[in-house]
C-alpha positions, 0 to 999 in steps of 0.5 A: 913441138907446136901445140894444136892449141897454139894453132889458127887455121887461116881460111882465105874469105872467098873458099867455098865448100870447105866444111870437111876442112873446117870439121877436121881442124874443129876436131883437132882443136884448132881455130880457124879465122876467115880472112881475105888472103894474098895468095893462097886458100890456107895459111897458118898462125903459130903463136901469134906469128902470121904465115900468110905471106909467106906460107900457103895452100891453094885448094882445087876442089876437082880436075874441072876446077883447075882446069878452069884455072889453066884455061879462063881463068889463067892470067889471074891464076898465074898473078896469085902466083906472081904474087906468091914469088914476090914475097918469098912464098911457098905454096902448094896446090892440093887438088881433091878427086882426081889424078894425073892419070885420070887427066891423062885419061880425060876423066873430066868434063872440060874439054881442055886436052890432056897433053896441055893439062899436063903441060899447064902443070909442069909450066907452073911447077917449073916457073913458081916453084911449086908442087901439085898434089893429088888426093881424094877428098877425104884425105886433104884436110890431115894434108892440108894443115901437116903441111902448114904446120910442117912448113911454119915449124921449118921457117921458125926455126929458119929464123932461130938459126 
């Protein structure tokens, strides 16, 4: 069992507008340092092991936001992935406030179709391996750090094996 203690929260220096995060691990006695990243919003030191090449959450604070990312800013979204594959990693994308169904909807303000965002999902879940996960706001601070945690406790103790 991880001491909450024994745990640093690792906020990628270019983050924005994550106070709800940075409040819930003060409350669960964490520590958190800023540092530029690799890859990724969020990673995670347990005892003094560094997860941050290979362990990693990319937070999207809105539909609108990701959507950027499959549209003007899609070769540099697509190199952070790249260089998540070239280490081994294992990232996850938290997306707060919106769903599959509100894209499906077309609840957001750009302009990007549906049938691609969906699409741009399912391409990058296909090609980097990785997974999208929907949330309110509220919900993605407890996500975000059970997920790391989950996530270095398997890879310690991948390594003990």
């Amino acid at each position: 069992m991880i001491n909450l203690e024994e745990i640093t929260i690792l906020a990628d220096t270019r983050e924005k507008k994550n106070q709800h995060i940075l409040d819930y691990c003060q409350t669960q006695g964490m520590k958190v340092e800023h540092r530029k990243l690799n890859y990724g919003d969020y990673s995670i030191i347990v005892n003094d092991q560094d997860f941050s090449n290979c362990i990693s959450v990319e937070r999207k604070a809105s539909l609108d936001e990701l959507a950027g990312n499959f549209t003007r800013s899609r070769e540099c979204f697509k190199k952070e992935f790249g260089r998540m594959i070239e280490t081994g990693g294992n990232m996850i994308v938290v997306v707060e406030n919106g769903s599959i169904s509100d894209i499906t909807n077309h609840k957001y303000i750009s302009k990007f179709h549906p049938n691609a965002f969906n699409a741009s999902i399912k391409s990058f879940e296909n090609n980097f391996n990785t997974q999208f996960s929907f949330m309110k706001r509220h919900q993605s601070p407890e996500f975000i750090i059970d997920w790391l945690i989950g996530n270095a406790t398997s890879e310690e103790l991948a390594e003990v094996a």
